[in-house]
C-alpha positions as CSV (number, residue, x, y, z in Angstrom):
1,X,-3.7,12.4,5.4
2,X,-5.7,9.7,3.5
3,X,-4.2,6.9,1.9
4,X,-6.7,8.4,-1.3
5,X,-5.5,11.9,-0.7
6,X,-1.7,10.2,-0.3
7,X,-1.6,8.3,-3.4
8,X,-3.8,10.4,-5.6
9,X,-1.2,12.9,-5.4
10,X,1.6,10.6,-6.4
11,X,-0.3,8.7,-9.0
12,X,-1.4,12.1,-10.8
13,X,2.3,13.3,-10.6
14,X,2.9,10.5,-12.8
15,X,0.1,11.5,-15.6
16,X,-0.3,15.4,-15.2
17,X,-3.3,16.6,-16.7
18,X,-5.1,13.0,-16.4
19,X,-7.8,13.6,-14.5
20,X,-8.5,9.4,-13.9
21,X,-5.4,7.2,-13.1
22,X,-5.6,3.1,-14.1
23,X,-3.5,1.7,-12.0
24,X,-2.5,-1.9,-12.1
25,X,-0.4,-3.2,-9.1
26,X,2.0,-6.2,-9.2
27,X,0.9,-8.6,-6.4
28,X,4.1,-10.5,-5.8
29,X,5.8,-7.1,-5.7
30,X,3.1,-5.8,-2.9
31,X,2.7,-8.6,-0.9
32,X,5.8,-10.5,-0.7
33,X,5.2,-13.5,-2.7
34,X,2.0,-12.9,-4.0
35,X,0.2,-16.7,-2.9
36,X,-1.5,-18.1,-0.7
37,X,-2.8,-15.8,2.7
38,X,-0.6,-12.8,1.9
39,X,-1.6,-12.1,-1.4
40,X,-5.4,-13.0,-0.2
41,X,-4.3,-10.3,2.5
42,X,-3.0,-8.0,0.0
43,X,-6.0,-8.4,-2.0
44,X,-8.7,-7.3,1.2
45,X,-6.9,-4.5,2.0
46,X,-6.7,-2.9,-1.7
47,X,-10.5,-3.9,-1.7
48,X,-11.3,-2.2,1.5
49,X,-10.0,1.2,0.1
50,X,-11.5,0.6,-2.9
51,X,-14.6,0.3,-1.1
52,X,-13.5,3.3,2.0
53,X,-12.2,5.6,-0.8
54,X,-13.0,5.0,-4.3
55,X,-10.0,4.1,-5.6
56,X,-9.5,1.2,-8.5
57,X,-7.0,-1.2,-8.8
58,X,-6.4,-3.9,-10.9
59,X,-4.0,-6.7,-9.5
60,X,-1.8,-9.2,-10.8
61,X,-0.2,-12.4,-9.0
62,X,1.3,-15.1,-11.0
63,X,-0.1,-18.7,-10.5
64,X,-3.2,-19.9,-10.4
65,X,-6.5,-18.3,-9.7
66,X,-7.3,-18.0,-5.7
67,X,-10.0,-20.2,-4.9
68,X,-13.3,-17.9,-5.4
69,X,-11.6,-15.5,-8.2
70,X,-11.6,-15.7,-11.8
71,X,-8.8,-14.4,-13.9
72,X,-10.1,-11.2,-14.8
73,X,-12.9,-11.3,-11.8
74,X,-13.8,-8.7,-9.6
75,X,-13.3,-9.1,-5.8
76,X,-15.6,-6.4,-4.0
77,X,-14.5,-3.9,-6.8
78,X,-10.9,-4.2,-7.2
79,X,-10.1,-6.3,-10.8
80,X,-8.0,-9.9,-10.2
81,X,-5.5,-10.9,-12.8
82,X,-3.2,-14.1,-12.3
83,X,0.1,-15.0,-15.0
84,X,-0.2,-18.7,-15.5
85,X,2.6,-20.8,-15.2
86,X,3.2,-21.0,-18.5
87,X,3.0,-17.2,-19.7
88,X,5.6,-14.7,-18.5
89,X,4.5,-12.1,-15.6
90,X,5.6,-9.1,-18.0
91,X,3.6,-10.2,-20.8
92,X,0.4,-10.6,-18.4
93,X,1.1,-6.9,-17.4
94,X,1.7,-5.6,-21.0
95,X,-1.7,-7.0,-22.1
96,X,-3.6,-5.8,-19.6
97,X,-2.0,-2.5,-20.5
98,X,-3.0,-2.7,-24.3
99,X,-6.8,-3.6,-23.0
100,X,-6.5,0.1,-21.1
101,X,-7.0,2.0,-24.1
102,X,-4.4,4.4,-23.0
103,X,-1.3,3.3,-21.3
104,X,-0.2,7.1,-21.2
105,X,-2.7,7.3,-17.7
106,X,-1.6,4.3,-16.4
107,X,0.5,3.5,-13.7
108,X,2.3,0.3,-12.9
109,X,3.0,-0.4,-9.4
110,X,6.2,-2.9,-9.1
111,X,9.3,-3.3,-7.8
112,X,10.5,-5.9,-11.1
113,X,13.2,-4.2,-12.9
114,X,11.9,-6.2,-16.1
115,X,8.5,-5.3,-15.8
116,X,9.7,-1.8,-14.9
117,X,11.3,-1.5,-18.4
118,X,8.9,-3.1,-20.1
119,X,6.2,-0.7,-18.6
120,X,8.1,2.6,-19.5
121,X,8.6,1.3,-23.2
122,X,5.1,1.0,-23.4
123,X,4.6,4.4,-22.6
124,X,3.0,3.8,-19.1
125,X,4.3,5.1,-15.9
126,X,6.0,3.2,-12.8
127,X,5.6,3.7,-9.3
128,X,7.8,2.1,-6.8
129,X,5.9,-1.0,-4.9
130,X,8.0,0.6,-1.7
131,X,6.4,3.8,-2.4
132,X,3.2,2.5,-2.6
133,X,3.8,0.2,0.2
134,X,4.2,3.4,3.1
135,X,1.2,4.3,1.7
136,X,-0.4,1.5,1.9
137,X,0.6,0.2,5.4
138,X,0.2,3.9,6.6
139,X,-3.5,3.7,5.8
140,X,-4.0,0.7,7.7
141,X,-1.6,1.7,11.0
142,X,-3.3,2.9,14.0
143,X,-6.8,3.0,12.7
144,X,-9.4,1.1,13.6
145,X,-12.7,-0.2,11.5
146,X,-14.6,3.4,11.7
147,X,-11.2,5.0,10.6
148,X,-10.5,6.1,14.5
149,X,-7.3,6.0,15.9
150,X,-7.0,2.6,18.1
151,X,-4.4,4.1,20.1
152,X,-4.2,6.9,22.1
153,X,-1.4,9.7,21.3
154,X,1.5,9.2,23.5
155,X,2.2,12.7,25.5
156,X,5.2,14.9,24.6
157,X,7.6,14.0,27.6
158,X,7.7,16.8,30.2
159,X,11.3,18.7,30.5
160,X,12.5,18.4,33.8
161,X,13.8,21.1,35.9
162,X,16.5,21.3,38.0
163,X,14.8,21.6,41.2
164,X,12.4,18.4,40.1
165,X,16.3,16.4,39.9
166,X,16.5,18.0,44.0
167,X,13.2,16.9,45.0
168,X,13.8,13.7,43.7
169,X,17.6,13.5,45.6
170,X,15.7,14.6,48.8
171,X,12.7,12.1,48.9
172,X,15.2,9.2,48.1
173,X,17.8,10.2,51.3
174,X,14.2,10.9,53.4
175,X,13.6,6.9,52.8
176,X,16.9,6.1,53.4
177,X,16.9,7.9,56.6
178,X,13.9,5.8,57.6
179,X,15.7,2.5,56.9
């Protein structure tokens, strides 16, 4: 299954009858911390499903802007936010949510208790950064560039038989016969 097809489904069970989900994903929550390489990280591989599957995200990390992105830029389609130091990480979120339109199809993705409540008194939905995270790291497991499996599927292991465990018995005292 798709990381799209995944997620779709769990986003829209948050907003039934929406047809489009705006989904706004707290970095630090995603990634860790949120700075430096693995938010940058964080922030190619939400961009490289945006791109694969047509998703869009918006994403907030707290601190100052990465070194190419604006707050409020685009990074090869996916929407960059950043809390400065000064302003609280919840109030970054709730006005991102008011500039929506309607928070009743949006969908928060965090793991901040805080945030959470702030999001659901709002009226917007919250998904679990854990939930999104399997998700997430599933779509990126075992695939390669052209969406291929890099690996190859290990084979079930084959049942033995008792006569394979007497064959075995019987080569072994053959070579011990020979020494």
């Amino acid at each position: 299954m798709s990381f799209l097809s995944t997620i779709t489904s769990r986003l829209q069970s948050f907003c039934p009858g929406k047809s489009q989900t705006y989904t706004i994903i707290d970095g630090p929550s995603l990634s860790g911390n949120g700075r430096g390489a693995r938010g940058e990280q964080t922030l190619k591989r939400l961009a490289d499903i945006t791109e694969r599957e047509g998703m869009k995200f918006s994403v907030v990390f707290s601190g100052s802007p990465f070194r190419d992105i604006k707050n409020g830029g685009k990074y090869r389609g996916v929407t960059v936010h950043f809390s400065s130091e000064q302003d609280d990480f919840t109030a970054t979120v709730e006005k991102i949510l008011r500039r929506s339109g309607s928070t009743s199809s949006a969908v928060v993705v965090t793991s901040d208790k805080d945030l959470e409540r702030a999001v659901l008194a709002a009226g917007a939905s919250v998904m679990r950064a854990s939930t999104f995270r399997k998700a997430f790291d599933d779509s990126q497991q075992g695939k390669s560039r052209n969406g291929s499996r890099s690996r190859p599927r290990r084979r079930p292991a084959r049942r033995k038989n008792k006569d394979d465990d007497a064959d075995g018995r019987e080569a072994i005292m053959a070579e011990i016969d020979l020494v």
